[in-house]
N, CA, C and O atoms as a GROMACS GRO file, in nm:
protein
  332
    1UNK      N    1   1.308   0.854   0.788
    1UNK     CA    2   1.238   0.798   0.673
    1UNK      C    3   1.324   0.689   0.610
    1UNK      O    4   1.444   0.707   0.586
    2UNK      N    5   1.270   0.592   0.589
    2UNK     CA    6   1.346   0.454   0.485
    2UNK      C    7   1.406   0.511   0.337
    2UNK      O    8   1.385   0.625   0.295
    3UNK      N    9   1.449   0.455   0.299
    3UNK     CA   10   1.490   0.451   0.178
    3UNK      C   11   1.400   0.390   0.058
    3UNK      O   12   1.426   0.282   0.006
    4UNK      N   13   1.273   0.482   0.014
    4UNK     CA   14   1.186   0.416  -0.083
    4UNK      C   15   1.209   0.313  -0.189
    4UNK      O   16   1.125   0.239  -0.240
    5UNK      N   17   1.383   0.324  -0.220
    5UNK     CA   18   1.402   0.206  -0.337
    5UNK      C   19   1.464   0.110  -0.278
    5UNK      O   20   1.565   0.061  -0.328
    6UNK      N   21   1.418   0.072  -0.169
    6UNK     CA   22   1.466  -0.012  -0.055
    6UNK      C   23   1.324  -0.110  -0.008
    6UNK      O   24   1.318  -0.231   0.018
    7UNK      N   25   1.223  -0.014  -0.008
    7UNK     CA   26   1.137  -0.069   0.070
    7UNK      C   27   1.060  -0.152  -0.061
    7UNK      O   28   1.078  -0.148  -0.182
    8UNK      N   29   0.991  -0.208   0.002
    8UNK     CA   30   0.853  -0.300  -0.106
    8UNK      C   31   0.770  -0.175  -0.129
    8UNK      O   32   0.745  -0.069  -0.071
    9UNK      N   33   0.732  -0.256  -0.278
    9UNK     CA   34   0.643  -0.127  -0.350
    9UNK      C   35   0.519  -0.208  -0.346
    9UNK      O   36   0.523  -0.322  -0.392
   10UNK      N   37   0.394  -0.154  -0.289
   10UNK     CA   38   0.242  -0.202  -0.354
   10UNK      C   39   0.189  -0.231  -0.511
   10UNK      O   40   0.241  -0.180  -0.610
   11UNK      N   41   0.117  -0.290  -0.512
   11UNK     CA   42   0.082  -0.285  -0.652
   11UNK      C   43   0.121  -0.461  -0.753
   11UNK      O   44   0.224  -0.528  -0.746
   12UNK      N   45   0.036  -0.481  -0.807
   12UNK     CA   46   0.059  -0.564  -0.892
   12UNK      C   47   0.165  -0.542  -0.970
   12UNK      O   48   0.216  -0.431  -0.989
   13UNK      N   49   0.216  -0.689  -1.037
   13UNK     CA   50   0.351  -0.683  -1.117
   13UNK      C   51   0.480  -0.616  -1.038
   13UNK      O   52   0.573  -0.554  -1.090
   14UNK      N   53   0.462  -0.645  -0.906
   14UNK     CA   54   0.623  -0.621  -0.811
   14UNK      C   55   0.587  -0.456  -0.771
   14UNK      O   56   0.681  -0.393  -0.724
   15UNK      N   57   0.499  -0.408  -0.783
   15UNK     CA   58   0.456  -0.277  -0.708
   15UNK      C   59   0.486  -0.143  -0.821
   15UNK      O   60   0.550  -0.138  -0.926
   16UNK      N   61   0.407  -0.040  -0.746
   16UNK     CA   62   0.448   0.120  -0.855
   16UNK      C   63   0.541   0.152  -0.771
   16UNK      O   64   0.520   0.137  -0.651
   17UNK      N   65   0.685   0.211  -0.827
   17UNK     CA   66   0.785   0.309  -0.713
   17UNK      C   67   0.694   0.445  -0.690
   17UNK      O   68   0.615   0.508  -0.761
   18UNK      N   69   0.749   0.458  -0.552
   18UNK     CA   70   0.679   0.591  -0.526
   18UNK      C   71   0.733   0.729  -0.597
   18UNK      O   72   0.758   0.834  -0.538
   19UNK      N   73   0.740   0.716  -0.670
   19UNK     CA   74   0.782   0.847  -0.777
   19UNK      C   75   0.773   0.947  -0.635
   19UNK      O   76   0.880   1.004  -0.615
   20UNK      N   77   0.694   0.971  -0.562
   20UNK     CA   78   0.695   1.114  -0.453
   20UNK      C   79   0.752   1.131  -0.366
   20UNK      O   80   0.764   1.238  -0.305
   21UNK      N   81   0.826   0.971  -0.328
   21UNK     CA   82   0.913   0.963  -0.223
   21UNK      C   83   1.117   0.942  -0.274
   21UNK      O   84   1.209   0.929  -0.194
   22UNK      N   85   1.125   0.945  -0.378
   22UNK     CA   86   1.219   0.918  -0.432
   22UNK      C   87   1.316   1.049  -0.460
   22UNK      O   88   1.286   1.134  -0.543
   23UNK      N   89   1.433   1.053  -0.380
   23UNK     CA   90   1.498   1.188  -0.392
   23UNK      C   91   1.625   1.137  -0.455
   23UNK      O   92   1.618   1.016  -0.475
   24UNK      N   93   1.776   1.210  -0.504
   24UNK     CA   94   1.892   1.162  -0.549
   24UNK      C   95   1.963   1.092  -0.436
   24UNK      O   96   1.997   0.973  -0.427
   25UNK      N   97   1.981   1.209  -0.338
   25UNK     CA   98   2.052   1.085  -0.218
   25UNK      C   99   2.010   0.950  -0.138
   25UNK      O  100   2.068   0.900  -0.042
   26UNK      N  101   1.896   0.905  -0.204
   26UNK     CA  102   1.841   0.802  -0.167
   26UNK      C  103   1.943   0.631  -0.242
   26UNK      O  104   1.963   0.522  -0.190
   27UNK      N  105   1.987   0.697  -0.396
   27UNK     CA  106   2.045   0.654  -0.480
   27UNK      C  107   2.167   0.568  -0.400
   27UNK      O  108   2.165   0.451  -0.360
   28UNK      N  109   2.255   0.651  -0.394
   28UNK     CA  110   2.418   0.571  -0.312
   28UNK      C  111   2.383   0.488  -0.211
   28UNK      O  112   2.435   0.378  -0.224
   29UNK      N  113   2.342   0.496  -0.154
   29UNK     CA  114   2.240   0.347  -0.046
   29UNK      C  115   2.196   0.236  -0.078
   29UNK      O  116   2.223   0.120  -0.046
   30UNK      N  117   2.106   0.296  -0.163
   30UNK     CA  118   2.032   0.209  -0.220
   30UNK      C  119   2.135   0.128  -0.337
   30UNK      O  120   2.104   0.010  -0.355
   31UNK      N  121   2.210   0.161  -0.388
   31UNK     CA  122   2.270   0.065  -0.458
   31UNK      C  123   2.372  -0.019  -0.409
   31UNK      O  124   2.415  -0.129  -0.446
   32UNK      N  125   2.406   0.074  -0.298
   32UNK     CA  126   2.556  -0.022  -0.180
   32UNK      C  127   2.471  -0.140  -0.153
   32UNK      O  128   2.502  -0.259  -0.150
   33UNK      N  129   2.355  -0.081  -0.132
   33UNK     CA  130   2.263  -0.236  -0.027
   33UNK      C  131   2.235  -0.345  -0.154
   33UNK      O  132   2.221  -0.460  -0.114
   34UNK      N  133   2.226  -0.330  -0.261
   34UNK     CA  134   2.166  -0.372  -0.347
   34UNK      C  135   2.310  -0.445  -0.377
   34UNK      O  136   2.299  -0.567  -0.392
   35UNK      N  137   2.413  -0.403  -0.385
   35UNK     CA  138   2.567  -0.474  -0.419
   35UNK      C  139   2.621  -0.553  -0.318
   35UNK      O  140   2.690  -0.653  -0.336
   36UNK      N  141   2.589  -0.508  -0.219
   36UNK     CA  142   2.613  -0.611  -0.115
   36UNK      C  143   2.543  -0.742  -0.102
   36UNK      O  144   2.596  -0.842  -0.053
   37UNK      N  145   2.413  -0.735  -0.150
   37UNK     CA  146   2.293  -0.822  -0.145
   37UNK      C  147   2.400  -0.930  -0.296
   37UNK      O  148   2.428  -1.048  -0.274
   38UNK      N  149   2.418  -0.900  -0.358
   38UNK     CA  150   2.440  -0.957  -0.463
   38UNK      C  151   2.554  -1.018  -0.457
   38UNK      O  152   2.573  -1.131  -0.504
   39UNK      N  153   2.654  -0.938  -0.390
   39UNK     CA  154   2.776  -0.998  -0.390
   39UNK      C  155   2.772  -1.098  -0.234
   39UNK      O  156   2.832  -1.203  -0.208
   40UNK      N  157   2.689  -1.026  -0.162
   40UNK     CA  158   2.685  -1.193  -0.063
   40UNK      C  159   2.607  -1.332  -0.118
   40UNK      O  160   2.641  -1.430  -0.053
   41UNK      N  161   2.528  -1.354  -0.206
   41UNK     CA  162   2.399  -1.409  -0.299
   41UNK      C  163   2.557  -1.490  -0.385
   41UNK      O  164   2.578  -1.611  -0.390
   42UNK      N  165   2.634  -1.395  -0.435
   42UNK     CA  166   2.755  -1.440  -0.538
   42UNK      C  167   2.832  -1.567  -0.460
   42UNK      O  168   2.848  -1.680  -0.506
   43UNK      N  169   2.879  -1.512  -0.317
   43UNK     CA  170   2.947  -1.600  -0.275
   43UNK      C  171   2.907  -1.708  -0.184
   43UNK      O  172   2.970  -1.785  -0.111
   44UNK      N  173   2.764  -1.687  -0.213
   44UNK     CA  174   2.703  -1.834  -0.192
   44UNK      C  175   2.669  -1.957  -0.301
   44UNK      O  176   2.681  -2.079  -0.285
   45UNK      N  177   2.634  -1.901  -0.389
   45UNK     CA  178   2.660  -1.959  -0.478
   45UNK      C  179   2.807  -2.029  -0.542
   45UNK      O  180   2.830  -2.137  -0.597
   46UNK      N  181   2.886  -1.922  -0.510
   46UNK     CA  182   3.038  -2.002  -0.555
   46UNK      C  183   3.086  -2.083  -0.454
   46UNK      O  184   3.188  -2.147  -0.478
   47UNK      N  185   3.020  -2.096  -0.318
   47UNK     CA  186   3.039  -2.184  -0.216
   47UNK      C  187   2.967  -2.321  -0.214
   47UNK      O  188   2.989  -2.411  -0.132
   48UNK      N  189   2.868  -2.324  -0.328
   48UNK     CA  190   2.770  -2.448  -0.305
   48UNK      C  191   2.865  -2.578  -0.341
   48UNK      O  192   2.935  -2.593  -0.442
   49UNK      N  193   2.854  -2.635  -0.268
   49UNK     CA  194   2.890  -2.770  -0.272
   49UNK      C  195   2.841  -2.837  -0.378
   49UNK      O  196   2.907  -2.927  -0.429
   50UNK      N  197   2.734  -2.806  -0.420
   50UNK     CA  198   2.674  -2.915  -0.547
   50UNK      C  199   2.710  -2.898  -0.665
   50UNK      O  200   2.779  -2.800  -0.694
   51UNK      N  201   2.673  -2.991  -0.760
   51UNK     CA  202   2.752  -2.945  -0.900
   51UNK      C  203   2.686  -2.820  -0.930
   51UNK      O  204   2.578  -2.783  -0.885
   52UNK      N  205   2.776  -2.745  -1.028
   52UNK     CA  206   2.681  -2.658  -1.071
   52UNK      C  207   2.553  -2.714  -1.230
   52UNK      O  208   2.579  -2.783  -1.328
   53UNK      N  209   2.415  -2.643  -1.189
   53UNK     CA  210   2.350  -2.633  -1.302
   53UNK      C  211   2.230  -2.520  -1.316
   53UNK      O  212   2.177  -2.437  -1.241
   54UNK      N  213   2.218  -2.551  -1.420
   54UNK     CA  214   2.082  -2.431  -1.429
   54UNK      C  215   2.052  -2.314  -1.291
   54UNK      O  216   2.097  -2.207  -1.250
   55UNK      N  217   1.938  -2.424  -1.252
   55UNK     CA  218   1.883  -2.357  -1.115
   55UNK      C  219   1.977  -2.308  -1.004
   55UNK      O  220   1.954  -2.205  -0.940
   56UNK      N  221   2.104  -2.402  -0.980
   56UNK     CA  222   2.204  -2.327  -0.828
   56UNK      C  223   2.256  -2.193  -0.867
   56UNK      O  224   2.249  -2.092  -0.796
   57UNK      N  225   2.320  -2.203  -1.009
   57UNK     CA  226   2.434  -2.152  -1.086
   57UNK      C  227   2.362  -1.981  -1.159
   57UNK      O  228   2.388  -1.870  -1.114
   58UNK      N  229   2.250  -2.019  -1.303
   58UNK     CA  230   2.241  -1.915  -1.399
   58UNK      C  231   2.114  -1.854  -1.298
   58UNK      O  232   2.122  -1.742  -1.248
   59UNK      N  233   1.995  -1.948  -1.275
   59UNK     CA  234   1.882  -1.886  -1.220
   59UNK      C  235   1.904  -1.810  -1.069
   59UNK      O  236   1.832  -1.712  -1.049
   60UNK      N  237   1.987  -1.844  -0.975
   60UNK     CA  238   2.091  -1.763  -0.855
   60UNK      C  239   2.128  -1.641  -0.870
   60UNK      O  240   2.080  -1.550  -0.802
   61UNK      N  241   2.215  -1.623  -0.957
   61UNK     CA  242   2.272  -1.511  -1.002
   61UNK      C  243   2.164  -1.417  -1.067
   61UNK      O  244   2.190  -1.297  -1.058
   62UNK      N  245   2.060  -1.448  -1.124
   62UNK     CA  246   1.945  -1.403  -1.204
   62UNK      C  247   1.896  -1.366  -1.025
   62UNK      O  248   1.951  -1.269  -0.974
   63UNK      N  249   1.824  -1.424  -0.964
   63UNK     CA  250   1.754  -1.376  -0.832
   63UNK      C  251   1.852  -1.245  -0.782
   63UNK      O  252   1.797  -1.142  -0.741
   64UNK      N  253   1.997  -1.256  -0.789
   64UNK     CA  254   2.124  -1.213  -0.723
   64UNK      C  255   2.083  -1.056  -0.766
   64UNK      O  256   2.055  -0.975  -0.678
   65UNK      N  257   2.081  -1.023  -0.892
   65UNK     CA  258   2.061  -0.916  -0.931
   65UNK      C  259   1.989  -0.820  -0.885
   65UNK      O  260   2.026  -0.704  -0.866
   66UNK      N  261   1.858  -0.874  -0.860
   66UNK     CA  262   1.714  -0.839  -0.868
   66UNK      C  263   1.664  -0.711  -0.813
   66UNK      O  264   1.577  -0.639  -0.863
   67UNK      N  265   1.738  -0.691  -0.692
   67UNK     CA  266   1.734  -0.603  -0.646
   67UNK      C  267   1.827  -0.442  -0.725
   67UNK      O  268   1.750  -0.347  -0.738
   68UNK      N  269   1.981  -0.417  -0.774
   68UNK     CA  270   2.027  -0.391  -0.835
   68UNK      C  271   1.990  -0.358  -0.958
   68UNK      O  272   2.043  -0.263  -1.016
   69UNK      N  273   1.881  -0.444  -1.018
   69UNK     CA  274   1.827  -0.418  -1.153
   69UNK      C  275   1.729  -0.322  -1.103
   69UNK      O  276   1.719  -0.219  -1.170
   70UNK      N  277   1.666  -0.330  -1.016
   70UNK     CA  278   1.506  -0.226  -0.985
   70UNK      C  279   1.580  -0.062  -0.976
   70UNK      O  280   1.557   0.038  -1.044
   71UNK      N  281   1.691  -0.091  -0.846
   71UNK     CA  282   1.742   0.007  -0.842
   71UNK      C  283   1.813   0.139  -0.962
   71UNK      O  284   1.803   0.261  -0.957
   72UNK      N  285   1.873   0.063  -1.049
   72UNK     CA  286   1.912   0.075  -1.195
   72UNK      C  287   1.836   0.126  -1.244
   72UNK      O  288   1.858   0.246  -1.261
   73UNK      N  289   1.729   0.081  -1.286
   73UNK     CA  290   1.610   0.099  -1.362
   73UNK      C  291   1.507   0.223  -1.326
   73UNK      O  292   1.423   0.272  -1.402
   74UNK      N  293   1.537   0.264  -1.178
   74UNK     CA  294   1.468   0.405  -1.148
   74UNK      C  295   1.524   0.495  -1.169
   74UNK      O  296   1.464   0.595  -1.208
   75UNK      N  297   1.681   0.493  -1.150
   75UNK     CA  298   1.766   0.535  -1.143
   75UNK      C  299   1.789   0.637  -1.330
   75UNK      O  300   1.815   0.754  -1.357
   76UNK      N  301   1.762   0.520  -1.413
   76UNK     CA  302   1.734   0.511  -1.569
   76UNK      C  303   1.677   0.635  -1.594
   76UNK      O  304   1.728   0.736  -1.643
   77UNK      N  305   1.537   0.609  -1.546
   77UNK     CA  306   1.397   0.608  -1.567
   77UNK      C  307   1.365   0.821  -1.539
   77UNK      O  308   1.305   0.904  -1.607
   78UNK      N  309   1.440   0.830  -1.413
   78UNK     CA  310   1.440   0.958  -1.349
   78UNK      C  311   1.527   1.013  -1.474
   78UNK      O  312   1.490   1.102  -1.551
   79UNK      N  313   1.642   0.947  -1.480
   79UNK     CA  314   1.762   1.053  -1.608
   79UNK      C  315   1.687   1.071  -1.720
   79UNK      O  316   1.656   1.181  -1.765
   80UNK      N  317   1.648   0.937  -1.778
   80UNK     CA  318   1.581   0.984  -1.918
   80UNK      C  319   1.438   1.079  -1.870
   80UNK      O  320   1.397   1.123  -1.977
   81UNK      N  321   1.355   1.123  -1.771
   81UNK     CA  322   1.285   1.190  -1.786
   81UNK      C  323   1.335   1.341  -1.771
   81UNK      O  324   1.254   1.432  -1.752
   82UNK      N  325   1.475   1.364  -1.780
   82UNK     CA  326   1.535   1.502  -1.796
   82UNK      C  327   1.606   1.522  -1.891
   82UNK      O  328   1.665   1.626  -1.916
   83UNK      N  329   1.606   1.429  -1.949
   83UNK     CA  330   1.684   1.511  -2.054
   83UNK      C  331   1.602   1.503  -2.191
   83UNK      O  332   1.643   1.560  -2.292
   0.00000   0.00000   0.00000
């Protein structure tokens, strides 16, 4: 089985997570992949040849995240519904 906070979610507005497929050890994966994604995304950006502005530089690093933030955010989402 994939890693549900890995895969694309259906649904309008970037998809619903599958709340039914989502277990804890899915977590440490899913965020290595998500840090790696970011920190390779990082050092492309600090490699660009062009000047930096807006779009190479703040909006990059904003995409860079993206993944990391979703992950985060289920991650959130599951804790605050226990306690």
């Amino acid at each position: 089985m994939s890693n549900p906070l890995l895969s694309p979610w259906p649904g309008p507005y970037g998809g619903v997570p599958p709340w039914d497929q989502i277990r804890p050890d899915h977590f440490p994966e899913a965020l290595q992949a998500a840090l790696d994604v970011e920190h390779s995304a990082v050092a492309g950006i600090a490699g660009n040849p062009a000047p930096p502005d807006f779009v190479n530089t703040i909006e990059a690093l904003d995409r860079a995240a993206r993944l990391r933030d979703r992950v985060q955010s289920i991650r959130e989402e599951l804790y605050e519904s226990l306690t």
